[in-house]
N, C-alpha and C positions, 0 to 999 in steps of 0.2 A: 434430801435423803431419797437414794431410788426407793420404789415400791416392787414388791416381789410379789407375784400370784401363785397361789398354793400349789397349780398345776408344775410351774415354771419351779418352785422349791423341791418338788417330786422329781422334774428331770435333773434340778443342779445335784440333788443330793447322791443320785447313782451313778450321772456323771462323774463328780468328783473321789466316788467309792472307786469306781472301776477306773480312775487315773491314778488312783494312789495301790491300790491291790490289782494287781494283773491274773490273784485268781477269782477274778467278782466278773461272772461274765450276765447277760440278760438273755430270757426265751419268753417264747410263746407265740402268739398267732398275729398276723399284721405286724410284727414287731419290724419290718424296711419300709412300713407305711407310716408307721408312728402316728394310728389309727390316735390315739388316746395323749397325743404331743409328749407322752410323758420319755421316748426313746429319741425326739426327734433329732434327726444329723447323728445318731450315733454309729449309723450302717458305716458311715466316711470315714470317722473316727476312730472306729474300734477294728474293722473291719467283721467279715462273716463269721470269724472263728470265734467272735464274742457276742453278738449278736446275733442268735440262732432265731432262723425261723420256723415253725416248728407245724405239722400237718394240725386235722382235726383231729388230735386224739387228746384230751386232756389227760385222761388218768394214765396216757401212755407220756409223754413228756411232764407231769409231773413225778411218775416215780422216776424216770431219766433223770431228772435234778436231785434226789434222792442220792442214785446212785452215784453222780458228778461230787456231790459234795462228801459222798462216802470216799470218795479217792483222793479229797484234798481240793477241791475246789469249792466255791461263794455264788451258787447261782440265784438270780432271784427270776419268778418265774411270773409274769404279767399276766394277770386275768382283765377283762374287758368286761365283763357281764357279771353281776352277783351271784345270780345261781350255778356259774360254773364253780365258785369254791365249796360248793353243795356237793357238785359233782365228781370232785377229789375229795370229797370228806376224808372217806377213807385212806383214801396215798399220804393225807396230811397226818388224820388225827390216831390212826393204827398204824402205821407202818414210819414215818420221817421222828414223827414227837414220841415214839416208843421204844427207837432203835438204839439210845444208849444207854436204858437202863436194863432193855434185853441183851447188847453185848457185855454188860457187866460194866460199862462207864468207859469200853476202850475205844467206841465209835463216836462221836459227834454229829451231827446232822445240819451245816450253816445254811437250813434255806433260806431263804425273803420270800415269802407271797404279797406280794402286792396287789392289789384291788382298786385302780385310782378312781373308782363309779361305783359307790357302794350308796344303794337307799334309792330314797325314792326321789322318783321324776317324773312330772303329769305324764299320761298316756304315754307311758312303758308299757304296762298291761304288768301280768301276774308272774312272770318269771322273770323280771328285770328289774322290778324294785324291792326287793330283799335286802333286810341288812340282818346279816350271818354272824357277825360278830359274838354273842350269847352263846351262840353252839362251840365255837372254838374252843372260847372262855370256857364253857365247860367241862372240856374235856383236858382241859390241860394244859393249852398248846395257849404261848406268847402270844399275844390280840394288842394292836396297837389301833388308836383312832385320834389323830390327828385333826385339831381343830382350823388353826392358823397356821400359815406360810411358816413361821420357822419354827413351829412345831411339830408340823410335815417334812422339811429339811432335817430335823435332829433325830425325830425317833425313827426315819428312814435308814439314815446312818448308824444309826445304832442296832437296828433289824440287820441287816447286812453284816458288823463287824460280829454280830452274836453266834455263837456255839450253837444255839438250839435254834429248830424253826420257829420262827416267826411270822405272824399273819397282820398285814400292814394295808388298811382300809381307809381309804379318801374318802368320806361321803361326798355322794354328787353334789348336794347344797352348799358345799365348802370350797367347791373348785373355782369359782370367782371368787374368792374370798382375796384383797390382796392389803399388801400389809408394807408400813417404811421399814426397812431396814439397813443394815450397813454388816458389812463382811462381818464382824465381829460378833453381830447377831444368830449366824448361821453357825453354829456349831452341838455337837451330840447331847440328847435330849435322854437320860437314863429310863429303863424300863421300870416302872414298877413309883415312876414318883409323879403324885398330881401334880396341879397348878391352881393354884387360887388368883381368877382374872379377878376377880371386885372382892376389898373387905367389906363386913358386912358385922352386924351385933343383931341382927334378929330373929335373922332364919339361915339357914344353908341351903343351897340352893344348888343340886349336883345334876349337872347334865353333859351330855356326850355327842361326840360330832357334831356336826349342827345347829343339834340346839345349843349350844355354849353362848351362839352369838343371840339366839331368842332368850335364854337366861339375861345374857347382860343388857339386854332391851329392854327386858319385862325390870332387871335390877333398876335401872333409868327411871324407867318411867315411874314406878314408884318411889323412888329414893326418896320424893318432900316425906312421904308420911312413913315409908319400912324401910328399913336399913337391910339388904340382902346382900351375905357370901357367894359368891358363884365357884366353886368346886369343878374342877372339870378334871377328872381323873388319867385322861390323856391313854393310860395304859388300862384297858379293861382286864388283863391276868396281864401279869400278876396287877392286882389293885392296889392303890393305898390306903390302905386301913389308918394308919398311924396320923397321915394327914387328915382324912376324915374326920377323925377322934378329936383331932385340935380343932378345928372347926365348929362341929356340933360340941364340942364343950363348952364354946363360944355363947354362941347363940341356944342353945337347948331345943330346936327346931330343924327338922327335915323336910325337903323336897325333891323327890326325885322327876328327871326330864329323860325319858330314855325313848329310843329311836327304833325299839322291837315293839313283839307283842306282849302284851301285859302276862301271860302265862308263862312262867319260868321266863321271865325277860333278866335283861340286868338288873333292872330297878325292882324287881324282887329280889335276887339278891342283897341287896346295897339293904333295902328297908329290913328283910330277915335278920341281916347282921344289924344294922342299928338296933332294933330290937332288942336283940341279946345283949347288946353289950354296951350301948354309948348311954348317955345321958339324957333322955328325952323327957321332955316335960309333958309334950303330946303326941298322939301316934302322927307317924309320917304320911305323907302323902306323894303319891307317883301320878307322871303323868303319861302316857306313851299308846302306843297304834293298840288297838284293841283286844279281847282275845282271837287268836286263830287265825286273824285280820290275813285277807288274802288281797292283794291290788288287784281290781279288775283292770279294764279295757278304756273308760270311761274315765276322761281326766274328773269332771264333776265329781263322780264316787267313791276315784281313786283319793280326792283330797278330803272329802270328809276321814279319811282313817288315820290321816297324823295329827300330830301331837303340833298342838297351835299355843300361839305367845298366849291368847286370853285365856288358854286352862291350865297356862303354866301359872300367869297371875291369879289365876281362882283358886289353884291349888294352895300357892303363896299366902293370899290372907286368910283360907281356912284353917290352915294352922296356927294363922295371929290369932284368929275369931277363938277356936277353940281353947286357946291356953288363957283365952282372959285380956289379950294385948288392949291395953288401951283402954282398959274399961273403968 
């Protein structure tokens, strides 16, 4: 069975959009260098009229793709760097995700933002390893975060064929990520439905990007003596709650693995709502980059600030500890 790399699932899946819809065109910066392989050979293929390459302006070719798709076209627009979807915040999260409920529902907005370098990576320094994700999620706007190769391939697809903008984030530690598959594997991935990789009866275990694959490591290596769920929500907004719910109804146990900072992060979220509303036997535990956490310069001090396998497991048996497991 070939093996597919998450990268290579990001270029098949836009490739194969923009062969099947002739209005799903690609922009943005380096896009004839296919800096990021994720466009590569598409200049040949599609030619210039779909493959725009576009100046330094970001918030000037982001609201461009606004207006493309106000007239009927599917652009999806490449960012390279994570702090550049900081730097359309607003084109994204005031002006494309606002636009049909301010026309009254008669407009649409089909963008893709794509992000194939989302998170962190030693010495990038402080404006390069950001994962933005939480803010999107916040304010409303569709957040996709794809952990594996044909889950990158489906909810890319499904970003593109969608009505409303959508914000579509590769974390950099996912991009070698590769995986067996077969044609039949690569197809649309709905927004708004997790994935449960490992059943589990002890704990739940919800982590995002990257860490999905330290979840089912840390799941692994304890499985002789805890039994872990690993939860990977796939779609950060809309979330799945409902899958959540069957989960921790399971197990009576939360952990959360999230890839921001612990102040308004996701996994505040996920733990505020368990809280209210699911079935816990013990409060949850999160684990993720610190508060206010800024990467410096210094790969050494940039990595003391993520979220590592052994405080995903320490997280995990204090929750067994405290409800009594095993005693």
């Amino acid at each position: 069975m070939p093996k597919l790399s998450y990268l290579k699932a990001l270029h098949r899946a836009l490739r194969d959009e923009m062969d099947r819809d002739e209005s799903v065109f690609v922009l943005g910066e380096d896009m004839n260098f296919a800096l990021t392989n994720t466009t590569s050979g598409f200049l040949d293929r599609f030619g210039a009229d779909r493959v725009l390459e576009m100046p330094l302006s970001e918030q000037g070719f982001t609201n461009f793709a606004t207006g493309a798709a106000l007239a009927g076209r599917r652009p999806v627009v490449e960012f390279q760097i994570p702090f550049l979807l900081l730097l359309v915040f607003e084109q994204i999260t005031n002006q494309a995700n606002k636009f049909l409920l301010m026309s009254g529902g008669q407009r649409s907005v089909p963008v893709t933002y794509l992000m194939p370098a989302g998170g962190h990576r030693p010495g990038w320094g402080a404006q390069h390893s950001d994962q933005p994700y939480s803010l999107f999620a916040h304010m409303g706007v569709k957040t996709v975060l794809p952990a594996t190769p044909t889950d990158a391939y489906g909810l890319l697809t499904t970003a593109i064929r969608d009505d409303d903008p959508v914000v579509v984030i590769g974390p950099l530690a996912c991009l070698g990520v590769r995986e067996d598959v077969d044609h039949a594997d690569l197809v649309p991935v709905p927004l708004g439905k997790g994935r449960i990789h490992r059943a589990g009866t002890d704990v739940t275990l919800v982590a995002t990007g990257h860490l999905v694959h330290e979840a089912i490591a840390v799941a692994d290596d304890l499985a002789g003596d805890i039994s872990v769920e690993v939860f990977d929500p796939r779609t950060v907004y809309p979330f799945d709650w409902d899958l959540l719910a069957e989960s921790v109804g399971r197990t009576g146990r939360l952990v959360v693995a999230d890839d921001t900072n612990r102040f308004s992060g996701l996994g505040a979220e996920v733990l505020a709502t368990a809280a209210e509303e699911l079935p816990l036997r013990v409060p949850p535990k999160r684990v993720s980059r610190p508060d206010g956490a800024v990467v410096g310069a210094a790969p050494e001090l940039d990595a003391v600030l993520q979220p590592t396998r052994e405080q995903i497991a320490d997280a995990v048996r204090s929750v067994l500890k405290e409800s009594g497991w095993g005693a």
